[in-house]
PLY file of the C-alpha trace (Angstrom):
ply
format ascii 1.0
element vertex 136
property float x
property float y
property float z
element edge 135
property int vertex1
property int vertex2
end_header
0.00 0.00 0.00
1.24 3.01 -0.81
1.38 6.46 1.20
-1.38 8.37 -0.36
-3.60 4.91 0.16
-2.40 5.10 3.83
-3.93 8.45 3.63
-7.00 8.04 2.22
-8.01 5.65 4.50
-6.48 7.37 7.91
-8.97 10.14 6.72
-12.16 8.04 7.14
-11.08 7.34 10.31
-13.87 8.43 13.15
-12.89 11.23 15.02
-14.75 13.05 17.80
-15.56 16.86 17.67
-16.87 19.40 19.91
-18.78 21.68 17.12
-19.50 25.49 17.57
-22.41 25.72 15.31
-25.88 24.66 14.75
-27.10 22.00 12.21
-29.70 18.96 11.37
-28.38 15.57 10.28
-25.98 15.46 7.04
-27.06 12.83 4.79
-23.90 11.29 2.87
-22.97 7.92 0.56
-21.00 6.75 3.76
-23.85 7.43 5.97
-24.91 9.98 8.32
-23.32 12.65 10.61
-24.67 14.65 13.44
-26.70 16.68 14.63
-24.45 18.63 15.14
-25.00 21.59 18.68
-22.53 24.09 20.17
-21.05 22.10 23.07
-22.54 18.10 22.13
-19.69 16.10 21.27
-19.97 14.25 17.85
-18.43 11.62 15.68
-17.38 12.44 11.97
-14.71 11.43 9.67
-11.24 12.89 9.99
-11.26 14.35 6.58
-14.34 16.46 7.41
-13.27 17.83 11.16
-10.41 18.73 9.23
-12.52 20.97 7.25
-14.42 22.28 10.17
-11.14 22.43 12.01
-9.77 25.03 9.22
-13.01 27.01 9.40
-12.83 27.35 12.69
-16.63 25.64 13.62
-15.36 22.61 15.90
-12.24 21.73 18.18
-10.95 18.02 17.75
-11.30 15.65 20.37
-7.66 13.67 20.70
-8.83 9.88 20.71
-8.10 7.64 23.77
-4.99 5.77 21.88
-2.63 9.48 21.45
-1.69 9.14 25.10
1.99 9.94 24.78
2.94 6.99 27.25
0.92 4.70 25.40
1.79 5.95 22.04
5.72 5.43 22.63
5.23 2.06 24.33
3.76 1.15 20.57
5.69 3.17 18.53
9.24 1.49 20.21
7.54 -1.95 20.03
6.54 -1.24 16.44
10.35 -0.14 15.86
11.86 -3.58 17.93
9.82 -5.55 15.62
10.86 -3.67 11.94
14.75 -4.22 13.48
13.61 -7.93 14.10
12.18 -8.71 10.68
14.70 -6.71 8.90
17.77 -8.39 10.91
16.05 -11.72 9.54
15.96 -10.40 5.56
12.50 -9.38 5.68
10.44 -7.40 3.30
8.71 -5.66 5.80
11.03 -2.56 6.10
8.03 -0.11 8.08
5.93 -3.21 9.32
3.33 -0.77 11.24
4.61 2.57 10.62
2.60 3.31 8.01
-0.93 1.78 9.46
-3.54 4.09 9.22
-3.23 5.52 13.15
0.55 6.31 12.71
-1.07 8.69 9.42
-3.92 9.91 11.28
-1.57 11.30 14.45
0.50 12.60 11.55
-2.39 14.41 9.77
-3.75 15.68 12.95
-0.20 17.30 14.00
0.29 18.77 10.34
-3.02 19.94 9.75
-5.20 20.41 12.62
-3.70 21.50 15.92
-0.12 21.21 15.26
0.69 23.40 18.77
-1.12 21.50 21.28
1.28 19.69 24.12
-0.07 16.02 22.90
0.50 16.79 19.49
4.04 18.10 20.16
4.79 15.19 22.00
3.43 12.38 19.72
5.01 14.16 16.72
8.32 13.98 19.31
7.98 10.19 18.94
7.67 9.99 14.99
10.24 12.09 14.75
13.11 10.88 16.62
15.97 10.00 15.70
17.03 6.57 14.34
18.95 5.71 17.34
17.10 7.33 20.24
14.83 4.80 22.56
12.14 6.14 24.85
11.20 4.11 27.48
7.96 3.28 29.14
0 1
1 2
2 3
3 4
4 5
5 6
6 7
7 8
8 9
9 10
10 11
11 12
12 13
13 14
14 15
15 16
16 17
17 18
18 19
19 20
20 21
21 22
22 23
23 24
24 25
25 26
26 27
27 28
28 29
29 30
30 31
31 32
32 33
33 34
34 35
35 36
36 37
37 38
38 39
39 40
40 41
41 42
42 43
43 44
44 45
45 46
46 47
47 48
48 49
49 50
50 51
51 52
52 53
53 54
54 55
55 56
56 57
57 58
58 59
59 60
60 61
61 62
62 63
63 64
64 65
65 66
66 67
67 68
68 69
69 70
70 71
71 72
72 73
73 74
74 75
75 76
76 77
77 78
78 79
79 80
80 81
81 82
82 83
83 84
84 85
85 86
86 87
87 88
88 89
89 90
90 91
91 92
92 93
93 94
94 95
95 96
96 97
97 98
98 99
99 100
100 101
101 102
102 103
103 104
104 105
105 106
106 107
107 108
108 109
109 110
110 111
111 112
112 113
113 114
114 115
115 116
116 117
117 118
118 119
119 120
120 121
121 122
122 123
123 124
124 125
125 126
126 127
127 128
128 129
129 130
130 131
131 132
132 133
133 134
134 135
């Protein structure tokens, strides 16, 4: 799969928002969204609290698996196991690097609410260099 796949599918991914407007159900192919009320949490795809993001109508809820502690824990597992499989010959150079929640943190820190603490901290893991470990 290639990066822009990745993508496209971290995009659909269900994200909860806290909207600032007003408005009845939204009736789409993938199925419906809202109501959406000032103040009622709500679920929607990425790729359209993105959009609301910009616009300034909703704040993004961080989901329950962007805990920094948790989210190193998996990313340095992740990274043990590509070291394993490529030590053995491998193919599977980024085994879960790429999955669809490693592209959704990174859309969410690039697009949405790149200066928030948790954001700053998860991109911190992503970004690390080769031979830096974090521990638990």
């Amino acid at each position: 799969m290639d990066p822009a796949e990745v993508e496209f599918l971290a995009e659909k991914e269900m994200v909860k928002i806290i909207p600032n407007f007003s408005l009845d159900k939204i009736y789409l192919i993938g199925g419906d969204l809202g109501p959406f009320n000032p103040g009622l949490p709500v679920e929607v795809p990425l790729w359209l609290a993105l959009n609301l993001k910009q616009r300034q109508k909703c704040r993004i809820v961080p989901p329950e698996w962007m805990d920094t502690d948790l989210y190193t824990f998996t990313w340095n597992l992740n990274t043990d196991c590509n070291r394993r499989l490529n030590a053995t010959g491998s193919d599977w150079t980024r085994l879960s690097a790429i999955s669809h929640k490693y592209q959704f943190t990174f859309i969410i820190g690039q697009r949405a609410n790149p200066r928030t603490s948790l954001t700053r901290n998860v991109m911190a893991v992503i970004d690390k260099p080769e031979g830096q470990s974090f521990t638990r």
